[in-house]
N, C-alpha and C positions, 0 to 999 in steps of 0.2 A: 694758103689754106682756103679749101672752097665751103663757103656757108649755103646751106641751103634753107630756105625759110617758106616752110608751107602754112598757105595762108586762105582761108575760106571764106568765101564772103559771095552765098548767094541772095538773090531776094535784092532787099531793100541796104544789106549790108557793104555791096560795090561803093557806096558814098563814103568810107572809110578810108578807098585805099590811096587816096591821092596825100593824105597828108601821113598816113601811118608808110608812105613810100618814102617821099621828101624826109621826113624826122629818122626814117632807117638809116636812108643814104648818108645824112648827118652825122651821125650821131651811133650807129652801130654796130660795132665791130670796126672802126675805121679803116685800120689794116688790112682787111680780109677780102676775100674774093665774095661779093654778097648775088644770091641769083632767087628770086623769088618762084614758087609754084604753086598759082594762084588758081584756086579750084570755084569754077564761078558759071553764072549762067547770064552774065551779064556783060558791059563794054567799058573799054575806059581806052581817053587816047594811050595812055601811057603801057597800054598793051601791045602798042603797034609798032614795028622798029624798033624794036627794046630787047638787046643781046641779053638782058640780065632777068626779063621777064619770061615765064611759059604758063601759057591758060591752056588749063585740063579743064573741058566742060562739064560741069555738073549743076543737075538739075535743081531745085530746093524742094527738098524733101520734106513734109509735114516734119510735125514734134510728137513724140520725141525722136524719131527717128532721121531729124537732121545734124542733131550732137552723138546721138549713139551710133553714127556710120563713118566719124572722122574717122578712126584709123582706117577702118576698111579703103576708103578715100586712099590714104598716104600708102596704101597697100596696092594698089589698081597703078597707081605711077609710080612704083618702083623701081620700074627701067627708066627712067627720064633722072633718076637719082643718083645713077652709079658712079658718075666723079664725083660728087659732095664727100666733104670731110664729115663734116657734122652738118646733124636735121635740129633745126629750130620750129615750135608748132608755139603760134602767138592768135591770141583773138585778132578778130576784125577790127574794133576799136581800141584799138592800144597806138599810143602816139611814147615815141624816145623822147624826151623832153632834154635827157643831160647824156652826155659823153657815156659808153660802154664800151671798156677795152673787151679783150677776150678770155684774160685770164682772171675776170670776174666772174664769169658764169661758166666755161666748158669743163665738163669733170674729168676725174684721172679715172687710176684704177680703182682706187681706194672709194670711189664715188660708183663702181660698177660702169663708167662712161656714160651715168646720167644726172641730168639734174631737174629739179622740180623748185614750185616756189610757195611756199607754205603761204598758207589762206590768210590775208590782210582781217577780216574781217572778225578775226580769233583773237586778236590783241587786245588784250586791257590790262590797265595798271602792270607795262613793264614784262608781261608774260603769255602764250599761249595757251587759250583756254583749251583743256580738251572734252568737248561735248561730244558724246554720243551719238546725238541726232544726225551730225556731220557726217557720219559712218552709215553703211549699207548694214540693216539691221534685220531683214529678212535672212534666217541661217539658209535656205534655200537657194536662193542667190550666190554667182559665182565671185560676185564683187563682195559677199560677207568676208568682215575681217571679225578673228574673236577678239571678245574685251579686252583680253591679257595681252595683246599685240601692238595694242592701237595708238599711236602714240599721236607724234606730230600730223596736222591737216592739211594738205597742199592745192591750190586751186590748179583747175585745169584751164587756164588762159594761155601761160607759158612755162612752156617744158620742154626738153629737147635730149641731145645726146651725139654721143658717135653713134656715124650711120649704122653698121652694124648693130647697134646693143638699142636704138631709138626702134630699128623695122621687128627687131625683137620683140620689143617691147608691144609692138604693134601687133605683130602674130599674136600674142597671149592675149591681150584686151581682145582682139576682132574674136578669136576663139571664146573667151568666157560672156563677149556678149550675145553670139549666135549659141551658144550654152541655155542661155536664158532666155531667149527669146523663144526657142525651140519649145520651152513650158511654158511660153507665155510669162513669164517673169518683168517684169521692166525696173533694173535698178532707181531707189529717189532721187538719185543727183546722175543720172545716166552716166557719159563717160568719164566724169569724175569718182565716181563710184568706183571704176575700174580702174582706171588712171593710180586711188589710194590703194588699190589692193596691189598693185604689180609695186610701188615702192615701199609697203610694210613685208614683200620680200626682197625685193631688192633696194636696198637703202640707197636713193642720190645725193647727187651734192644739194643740199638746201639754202634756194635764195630766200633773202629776207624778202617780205613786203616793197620796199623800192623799187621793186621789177615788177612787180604786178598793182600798181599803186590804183586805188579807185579816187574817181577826182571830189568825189561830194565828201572824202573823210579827212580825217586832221587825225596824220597818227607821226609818231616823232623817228620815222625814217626818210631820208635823203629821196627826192621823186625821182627816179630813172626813167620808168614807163608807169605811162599817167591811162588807166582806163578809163574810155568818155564814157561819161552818162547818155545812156540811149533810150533809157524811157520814155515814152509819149514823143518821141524825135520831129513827127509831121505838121502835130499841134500845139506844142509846147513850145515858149519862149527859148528853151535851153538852145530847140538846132540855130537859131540866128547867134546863139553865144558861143557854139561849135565854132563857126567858119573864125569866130574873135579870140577865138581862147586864145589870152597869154601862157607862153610854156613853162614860164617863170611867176606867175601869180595866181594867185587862188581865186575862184567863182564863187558866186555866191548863187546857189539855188533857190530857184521861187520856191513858193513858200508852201504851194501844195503840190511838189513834186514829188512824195512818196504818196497820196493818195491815190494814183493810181499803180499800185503797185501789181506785175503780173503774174499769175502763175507759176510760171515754171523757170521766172527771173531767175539771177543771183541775189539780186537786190529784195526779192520775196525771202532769200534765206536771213542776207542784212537781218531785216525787218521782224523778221522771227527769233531771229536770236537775243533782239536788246530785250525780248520780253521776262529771257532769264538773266539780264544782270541785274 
């Protein structure tokens, strides 16, 4: 079975890929045939000589229109795709810390051939919260889901599918974003926005939080995929604790690490949500 795992990391995010490479190779999918296609405007040795690596160039586009053009992205190398089994779509900073067979996350029929990973940051006491605000609440917008629909919240780090029902997928988000943008529209959680709408029609398989694990939280699932903390990366103590992170023990964050919290983060949504618990 051939894995294909599109992976984006232009800019400043090329520093991810050496260890989010090695903890793949480790650790993911063991069995399977793994080939990365890494969309980048940057270098890395491990681009060079490498049967299992392909750089598609792309350039880093402003915000928001560097998250609102991934699928279009996975849409332009579609030919570079046609042996893959299945498409894996993973952030830049995500590190496999533990073993992932394959029949933990690839979905059947019953899952539509996709699967998503509900938002870590919705968990309290035992349950997912379902908030509103998570959800695209402009009715104009082609990422509007109605109230009555809404249920579970899925982050957009890691998702994937059979290639087929994954470029599917792609078609319809790339369509409902140039939908909106055409009015000038700009979803609040960009391709998450759209990402929830395509699976409150089409239901996938849903992973738990351990597949999208954020590393500054303490929540009571197993870490599979650990996402690094990349705030303040150049000036902050955290990047000398990057290159150290144990895969197996917890950090501890300085202590005014959410005072610079940015804009259009995830970690800005964190931060806004503990204000309603």
């Amino acid at each position: 079975m051939k894995i294909g795992i599109l992976y984006i990391c232009t800019g400043p995010y090329i520093e991810f890929f050496d260890e989010f490479y090695y903890s793949s190779e480790k650790n993911f999918f063991p069995d399977c045939e793994k080939y990365y296609f890494v969309f980048t405007d940057g270098d890395n040795p491990l681009f060079h000589n490498n049967k299992k690596v392909t750089v598609i160039p792309q350039q880093q586009l402003e915000w928001p229109y560097a998250v609102l053009y991934k699928f279009h992205y996975f849409l332009q190398a579609q030919h570079l795709l046609k042996d893959m089994d299945y498409l894996v779509m993973t952030n830049a900073n995500m590190v496999f810390v533990d073993k992932i067979e394959k029949e933990e996350i690839l979905p059947g029929k019953k899952d539509n051939f996709i699967f998503g990973t509900i938002a870590p940051w919705l968990y309290k006491n035992g349950y997912f919260k379902l908030i509103d605000e998570n959800f695209e609440n402009n009715p104009y917008s082609a990422a509007y889901i109605e109230k009555e629909k809404r249920s579970l919240y899925y982050a957009a780090g890691f998702c994937g599918g059979r290639k087929q029902e994954f470029l599917k997928m792609c078609f319809q988000i790339r369509n409902w974003t140039e939908q909106d943008l055409s009015k000038n529209i700009f979803a609040k959680w960009e391709d998450q926005a759209y990402l929830n709408k395509y699976f409150s029609v089409y239901e996938p398989k849903k992973l738990i939080p351990s597949y999208c694990y954020p590393e500054e939280y303490e929540l009571p699932f197993e870490k599979k995929i650990i996402v690094i903390y990349k705030q303040g990366r150049k000036n902050d103590p955290l990047k000398k604790r990057y290159r150290k992170y144990s895969w197996n023990n917890k950090i501890e964050l300085p202590k005014n690490t959410f005072q610079k919290i940015r804009k259009y983060s995830i970690y800005y949504l964190m931060k806004f949500l503990k204000k309603f618990e």
